[in-house]
C-alpha positions as a Markdown table, in Angstrom:
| # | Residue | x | y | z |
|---|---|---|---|---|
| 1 | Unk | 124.5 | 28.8 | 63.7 |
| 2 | Unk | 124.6 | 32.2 | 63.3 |
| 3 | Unk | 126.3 | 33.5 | 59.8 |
| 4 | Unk | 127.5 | 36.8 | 58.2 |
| 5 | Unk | 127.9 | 37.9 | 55.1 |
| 6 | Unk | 130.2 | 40.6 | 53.4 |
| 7 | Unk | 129.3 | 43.4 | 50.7 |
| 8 | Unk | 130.6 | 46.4 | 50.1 |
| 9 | Unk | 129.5 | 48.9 | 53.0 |
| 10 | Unk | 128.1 | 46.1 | 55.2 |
| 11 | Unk | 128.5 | 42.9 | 56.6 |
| 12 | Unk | 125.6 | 40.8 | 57.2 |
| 13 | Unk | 125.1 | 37.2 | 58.8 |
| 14 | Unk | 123.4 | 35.2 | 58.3 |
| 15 | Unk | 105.6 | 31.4 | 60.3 |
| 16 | Unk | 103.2 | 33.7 | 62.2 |
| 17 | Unk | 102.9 | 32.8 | 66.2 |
| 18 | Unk | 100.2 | 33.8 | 68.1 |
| 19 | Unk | 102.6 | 34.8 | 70.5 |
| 20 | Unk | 105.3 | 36.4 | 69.9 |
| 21 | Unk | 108.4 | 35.6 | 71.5 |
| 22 | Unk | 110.0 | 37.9 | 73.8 |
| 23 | Unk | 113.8 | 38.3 | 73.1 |
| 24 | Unk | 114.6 | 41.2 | 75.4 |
| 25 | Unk | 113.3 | 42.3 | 78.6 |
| 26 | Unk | 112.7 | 46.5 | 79.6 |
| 27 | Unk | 116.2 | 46.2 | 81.4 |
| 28 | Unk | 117.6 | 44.7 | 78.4 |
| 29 | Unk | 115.9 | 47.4 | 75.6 |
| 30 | Unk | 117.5 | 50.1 | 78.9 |
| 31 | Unk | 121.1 | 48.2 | 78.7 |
| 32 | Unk | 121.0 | 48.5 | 75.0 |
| 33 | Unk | 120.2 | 52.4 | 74.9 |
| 34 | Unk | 122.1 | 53.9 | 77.3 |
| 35 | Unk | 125.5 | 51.4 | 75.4 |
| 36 | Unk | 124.3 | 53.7 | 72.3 |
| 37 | Unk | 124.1 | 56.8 | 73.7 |
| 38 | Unk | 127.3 | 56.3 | 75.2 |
| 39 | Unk | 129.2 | 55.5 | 72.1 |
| 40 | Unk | 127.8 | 58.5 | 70.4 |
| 41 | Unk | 129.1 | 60.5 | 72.8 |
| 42 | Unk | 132.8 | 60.0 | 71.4 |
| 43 | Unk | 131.3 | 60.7 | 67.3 |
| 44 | Unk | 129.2 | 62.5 | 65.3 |
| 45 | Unk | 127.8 | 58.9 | 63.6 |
| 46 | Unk | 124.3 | 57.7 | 64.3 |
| 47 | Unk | 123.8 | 54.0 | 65.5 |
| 48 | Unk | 120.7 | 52.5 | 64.8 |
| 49 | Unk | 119.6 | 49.2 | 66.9 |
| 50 | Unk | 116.4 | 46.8 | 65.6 |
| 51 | Unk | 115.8 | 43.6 | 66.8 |
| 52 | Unk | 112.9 | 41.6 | 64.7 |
| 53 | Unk | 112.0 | 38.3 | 65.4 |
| 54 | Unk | 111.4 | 37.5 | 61.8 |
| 55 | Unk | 112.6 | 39.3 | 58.5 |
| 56 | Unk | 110.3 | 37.1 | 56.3 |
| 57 | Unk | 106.8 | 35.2 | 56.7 |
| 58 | Unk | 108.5 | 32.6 | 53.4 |
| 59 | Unk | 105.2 | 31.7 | 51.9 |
| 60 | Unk | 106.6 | 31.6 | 48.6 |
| 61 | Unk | 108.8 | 29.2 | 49.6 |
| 62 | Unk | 106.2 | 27.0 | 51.7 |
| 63 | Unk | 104.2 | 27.2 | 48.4 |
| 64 | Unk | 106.9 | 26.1 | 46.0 |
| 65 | Unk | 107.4 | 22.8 | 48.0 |
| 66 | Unk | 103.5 | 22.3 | 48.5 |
| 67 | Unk | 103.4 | 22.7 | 44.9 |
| 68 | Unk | 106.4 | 20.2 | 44.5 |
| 69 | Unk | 104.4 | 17.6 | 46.5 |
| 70 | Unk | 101.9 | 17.8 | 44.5 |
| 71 | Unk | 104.0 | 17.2 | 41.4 |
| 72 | Unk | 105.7 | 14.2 | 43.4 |
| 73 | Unk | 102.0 | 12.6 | 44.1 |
| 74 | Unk | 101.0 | 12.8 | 40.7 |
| 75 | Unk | 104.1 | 11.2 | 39.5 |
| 76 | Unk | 103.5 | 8.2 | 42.4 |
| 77 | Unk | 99.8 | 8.3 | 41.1 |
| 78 | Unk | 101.3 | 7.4 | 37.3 |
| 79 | Unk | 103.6 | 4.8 | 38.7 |
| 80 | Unk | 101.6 | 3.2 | 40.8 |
| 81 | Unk | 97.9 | 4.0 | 38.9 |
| 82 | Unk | 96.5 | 0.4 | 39.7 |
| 83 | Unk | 97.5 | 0.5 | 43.5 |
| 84 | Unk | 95.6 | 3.7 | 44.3 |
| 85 | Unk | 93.0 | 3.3 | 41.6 |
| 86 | Unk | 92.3 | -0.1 | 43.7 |
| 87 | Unk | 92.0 | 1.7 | 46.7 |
| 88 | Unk | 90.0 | 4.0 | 45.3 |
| 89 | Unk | 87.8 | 1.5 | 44.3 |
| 90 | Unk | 88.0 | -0.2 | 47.5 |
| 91 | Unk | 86.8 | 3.4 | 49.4 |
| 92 | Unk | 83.8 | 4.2 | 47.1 |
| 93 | Unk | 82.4 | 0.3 | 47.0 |
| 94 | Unk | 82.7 | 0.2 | 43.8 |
| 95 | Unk | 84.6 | -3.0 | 42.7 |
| 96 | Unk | 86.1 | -3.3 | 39.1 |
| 97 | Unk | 84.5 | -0.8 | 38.3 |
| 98 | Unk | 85.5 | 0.8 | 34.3 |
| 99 | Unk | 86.6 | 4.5 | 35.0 |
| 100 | Unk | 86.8 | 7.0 | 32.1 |
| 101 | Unk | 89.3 | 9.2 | 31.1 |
| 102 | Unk | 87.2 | 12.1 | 32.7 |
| 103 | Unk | 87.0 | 10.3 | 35.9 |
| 104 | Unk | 90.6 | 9.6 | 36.1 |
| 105 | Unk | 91.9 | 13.0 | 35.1 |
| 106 | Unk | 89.3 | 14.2 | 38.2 |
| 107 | Unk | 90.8 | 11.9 | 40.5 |
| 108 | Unk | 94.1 | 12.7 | 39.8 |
| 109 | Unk | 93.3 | 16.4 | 40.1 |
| 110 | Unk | 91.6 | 16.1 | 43.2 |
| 111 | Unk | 94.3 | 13.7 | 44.8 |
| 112 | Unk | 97.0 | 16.5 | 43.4 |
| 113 | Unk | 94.9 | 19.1 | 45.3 |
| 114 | Unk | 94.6 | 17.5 | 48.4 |
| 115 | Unk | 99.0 | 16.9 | 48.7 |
| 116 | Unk | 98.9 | 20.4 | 48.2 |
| 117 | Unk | 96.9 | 21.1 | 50.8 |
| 118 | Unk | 98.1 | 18.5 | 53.0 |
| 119 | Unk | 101.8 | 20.3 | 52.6 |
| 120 | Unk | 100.7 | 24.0 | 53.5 |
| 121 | Unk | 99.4 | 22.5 | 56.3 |
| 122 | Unk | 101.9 | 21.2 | 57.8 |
| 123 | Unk | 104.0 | 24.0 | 56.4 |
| 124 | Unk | 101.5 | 26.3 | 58.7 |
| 125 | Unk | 103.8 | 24.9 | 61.8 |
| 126 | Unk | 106.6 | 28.2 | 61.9 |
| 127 | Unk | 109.8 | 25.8 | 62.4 |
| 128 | Unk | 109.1 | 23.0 | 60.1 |
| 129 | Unk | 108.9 | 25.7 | 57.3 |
| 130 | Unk | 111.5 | 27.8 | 58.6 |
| 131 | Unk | 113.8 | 24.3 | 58.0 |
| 132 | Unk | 112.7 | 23.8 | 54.8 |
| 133 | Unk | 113.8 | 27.0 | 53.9 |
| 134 | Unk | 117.5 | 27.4 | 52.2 |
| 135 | Unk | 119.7 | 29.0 | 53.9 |
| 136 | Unk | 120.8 | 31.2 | 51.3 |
| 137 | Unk | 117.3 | 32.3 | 51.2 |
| 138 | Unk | 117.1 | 33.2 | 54.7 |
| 139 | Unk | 120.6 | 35.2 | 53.9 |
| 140 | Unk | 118.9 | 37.3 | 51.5 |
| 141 | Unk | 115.7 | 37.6 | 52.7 |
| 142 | Unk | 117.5 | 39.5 | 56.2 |
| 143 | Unk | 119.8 | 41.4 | 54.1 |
| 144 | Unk | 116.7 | 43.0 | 52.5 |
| 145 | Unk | 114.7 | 43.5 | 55.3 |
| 146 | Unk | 117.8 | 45.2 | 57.1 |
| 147 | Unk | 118.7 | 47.8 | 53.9 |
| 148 | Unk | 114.5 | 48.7 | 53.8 |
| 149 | Unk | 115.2 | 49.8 | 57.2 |
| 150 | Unk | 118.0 | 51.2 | 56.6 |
| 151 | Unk | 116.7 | 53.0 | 53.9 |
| 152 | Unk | 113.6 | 54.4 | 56.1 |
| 153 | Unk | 115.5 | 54.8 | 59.6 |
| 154 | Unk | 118.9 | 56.0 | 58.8 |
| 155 | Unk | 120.2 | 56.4 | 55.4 |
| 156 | Unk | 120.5 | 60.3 | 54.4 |
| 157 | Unk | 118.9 | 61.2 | 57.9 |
| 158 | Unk | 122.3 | 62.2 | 59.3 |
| 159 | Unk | 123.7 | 65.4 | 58.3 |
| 160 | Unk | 126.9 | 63.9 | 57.3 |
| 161 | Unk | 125.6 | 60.6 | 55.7 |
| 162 | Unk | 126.8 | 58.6 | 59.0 |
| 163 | Unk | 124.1 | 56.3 | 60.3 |
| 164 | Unk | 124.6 | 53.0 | 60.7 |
| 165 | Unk | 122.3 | 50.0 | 61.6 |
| 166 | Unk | 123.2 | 47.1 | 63.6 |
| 167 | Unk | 120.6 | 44.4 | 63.0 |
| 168 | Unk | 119.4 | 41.1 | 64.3 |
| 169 | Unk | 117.0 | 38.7 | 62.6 |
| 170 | Unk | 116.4 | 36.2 | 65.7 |
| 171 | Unk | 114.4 | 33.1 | 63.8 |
| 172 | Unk | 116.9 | 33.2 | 60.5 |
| 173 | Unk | 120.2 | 33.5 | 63.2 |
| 174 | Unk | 121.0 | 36.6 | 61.1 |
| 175 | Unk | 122.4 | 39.6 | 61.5 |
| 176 | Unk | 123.7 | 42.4 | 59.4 |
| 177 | Unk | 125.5 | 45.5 | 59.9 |
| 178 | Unk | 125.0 | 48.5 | 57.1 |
| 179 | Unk | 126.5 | 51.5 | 57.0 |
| 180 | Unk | 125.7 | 55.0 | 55.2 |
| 181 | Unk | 128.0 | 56.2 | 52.2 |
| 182 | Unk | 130.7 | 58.1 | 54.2 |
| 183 | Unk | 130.9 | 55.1 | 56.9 |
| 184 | Unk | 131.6 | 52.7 | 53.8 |
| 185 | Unk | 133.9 | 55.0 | 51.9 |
| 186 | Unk | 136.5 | 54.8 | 55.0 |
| 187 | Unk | 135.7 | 52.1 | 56.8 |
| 188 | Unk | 137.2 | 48.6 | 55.3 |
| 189 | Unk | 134.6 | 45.5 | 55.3 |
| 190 | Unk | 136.6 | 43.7 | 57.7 |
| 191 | Unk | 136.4 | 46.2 | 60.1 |
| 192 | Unk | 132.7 | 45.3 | 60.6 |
| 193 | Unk | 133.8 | 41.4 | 60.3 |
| 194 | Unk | 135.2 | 41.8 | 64.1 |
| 195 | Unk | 132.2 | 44.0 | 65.3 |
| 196 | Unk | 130.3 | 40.6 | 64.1 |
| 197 | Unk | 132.9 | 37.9 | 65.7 |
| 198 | Unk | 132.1 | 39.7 | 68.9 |
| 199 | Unk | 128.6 | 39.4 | 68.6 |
| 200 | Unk | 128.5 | 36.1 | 67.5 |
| 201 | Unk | 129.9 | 34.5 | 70.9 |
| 202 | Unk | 127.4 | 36.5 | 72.7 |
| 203 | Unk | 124.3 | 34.9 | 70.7 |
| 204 | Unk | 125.9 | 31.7 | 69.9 |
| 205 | Unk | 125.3 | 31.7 | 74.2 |
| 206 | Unk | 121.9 | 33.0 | 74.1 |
| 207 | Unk | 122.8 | 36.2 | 75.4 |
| 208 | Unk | 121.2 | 38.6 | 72.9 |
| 209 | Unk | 121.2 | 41.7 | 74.8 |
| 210 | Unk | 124.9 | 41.4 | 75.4 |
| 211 | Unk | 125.6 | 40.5 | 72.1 |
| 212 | Unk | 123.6 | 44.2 | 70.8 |
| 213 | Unk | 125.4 | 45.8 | 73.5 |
| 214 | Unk | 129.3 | 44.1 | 72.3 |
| 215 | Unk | 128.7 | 45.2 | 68.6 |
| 216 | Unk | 127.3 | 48.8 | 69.1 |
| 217 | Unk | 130.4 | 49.4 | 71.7 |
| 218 | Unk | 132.6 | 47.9 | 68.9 |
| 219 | Unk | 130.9 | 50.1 | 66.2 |
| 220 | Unk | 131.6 | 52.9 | 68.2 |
| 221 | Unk | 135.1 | 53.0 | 68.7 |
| 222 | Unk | 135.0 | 52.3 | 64.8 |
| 223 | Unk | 132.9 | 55.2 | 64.0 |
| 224 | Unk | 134.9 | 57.6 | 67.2 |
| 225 | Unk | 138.3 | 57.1 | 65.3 |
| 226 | Unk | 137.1 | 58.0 | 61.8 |
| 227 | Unk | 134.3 | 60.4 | 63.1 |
| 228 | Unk | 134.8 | 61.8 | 65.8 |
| 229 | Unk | 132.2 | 64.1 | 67.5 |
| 230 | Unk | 132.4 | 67.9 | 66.7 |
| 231 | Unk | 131.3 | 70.4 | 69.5 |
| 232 | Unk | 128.4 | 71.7 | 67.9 |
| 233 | Unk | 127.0 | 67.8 | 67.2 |
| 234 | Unk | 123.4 | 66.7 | 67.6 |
| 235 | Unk | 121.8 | 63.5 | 68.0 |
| 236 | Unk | 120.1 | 63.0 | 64.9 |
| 237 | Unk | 118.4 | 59.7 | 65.3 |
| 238 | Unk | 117.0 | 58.5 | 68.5 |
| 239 | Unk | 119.0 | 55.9 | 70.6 |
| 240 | Unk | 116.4 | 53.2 | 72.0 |
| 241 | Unk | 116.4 | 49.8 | 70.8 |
| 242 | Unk | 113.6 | 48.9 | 67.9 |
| 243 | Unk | 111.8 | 45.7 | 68.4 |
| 244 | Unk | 109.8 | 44.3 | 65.9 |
């Protein structure tokens, strides 16, 4: 599912691959363009498009669980010391046998070691961490990503402070729309909540182009009635797509 969240000048919804995906075709980066050069024909805004597949790699989080299997071995280790010291015992060939206290804090080091390792293993495999992740997480870790690009591609770049990014996280199912100071001063949050309703039927279908193309025409007509283009405007920020 595919979820926004609201803040004050934005609205926002909310492991390495070889490979990377491909979410949109030439035609598709073309489609996207020429929708926002055509709405900046009607306003003196800027609309900035990106597309990532990812807006965070998570390995804090994948080692926070690793780290919490560990803990959860050692605490089945305590429970159930004479089970695994038996097959302990029963691996080495060494029946009975009297272990010191250095011995057993070893083994239970090195059997706390290897659940960690077993656990950022499987934690290597993109989706199974990705779903381990909260989904608040995910929330916050787009929203950053999609102000840091804000900040670099469109914030202040505008002559009069009205860029405004349309976002799309495709792994997290986020997406985010922010908007420069003069954008947020006039324009009410729930203006940007329907720019993201129509989106959302467009990717809850799979159609991701479309769905770029629905909100920048949306944004448009937003930005046309409360900044409408002067004759001496100039395109300030290029139109193509970005896709990271």
């Amino acid at each position: 599912l595919w979820r926004r969240r609201r803040e004050r000048g934005l609205v926002s919804m909310a492991g390495p691959m070889k490979q990377k995906p491909v979410y949109l075709g030439e035609e598709d980066h073309v489609r996207v363009t020429a929708a926002v050069s055509a709405a900046e024909m009607h306003t003196s805004g800027e609309i900035v498009t990106i597309l990532t597949e990812k807006s965070d790699d998570y390995l804090d989080v994948a080692l926070c669980w690793a780290a919490a299997a560990s803990l959860v071995g050692l605490v089945a280790l305590a429970i159930n010391a004479e089970f695994y010291l038996g097959m302990w015992d029963r691996l080495t060939n060494n029946w009975a046998a009297e272990h010191t206290p250095a011995e057993l804090f070893w083994m239970a080091g090195l059997f706390a070691a290897l659940q960690f390792a077993g656990a950022m293993i499987v934690m290597a495999w993109w989706p199974f961490r990705l779903l381990l992740v909260p989904g608040r997480i995910k929330t916050k870790r787009a929203h950053a990503r999609a102000v840091s690009f804000f900040k670099v591609g469109a914030e202040r770049r505008t002559h009069g402070r009205t860029g405004i990014l349309i976002y799309l996280s495709m792994r997290e199912h986020r997406a985010e729309i922010v908007a420069d100071a003069a954008i947020a001063h006039k324009v009410p949050d729930e203006v940007w909540g329907e720019a993201m309703i129509d989106m959302l039927g467009e990717l809850k279908e799979g159609r991701t182009a479309a769905a770029m193309v629905s909100g920048v025409e949306h944004v448009g007509k937003v930005l046309a009635e409360h900044f409408p283009r002067a004759h001496d405007d100039e395109n300030e920020i290029p139109d193509r797509l970005i896709e990271l």
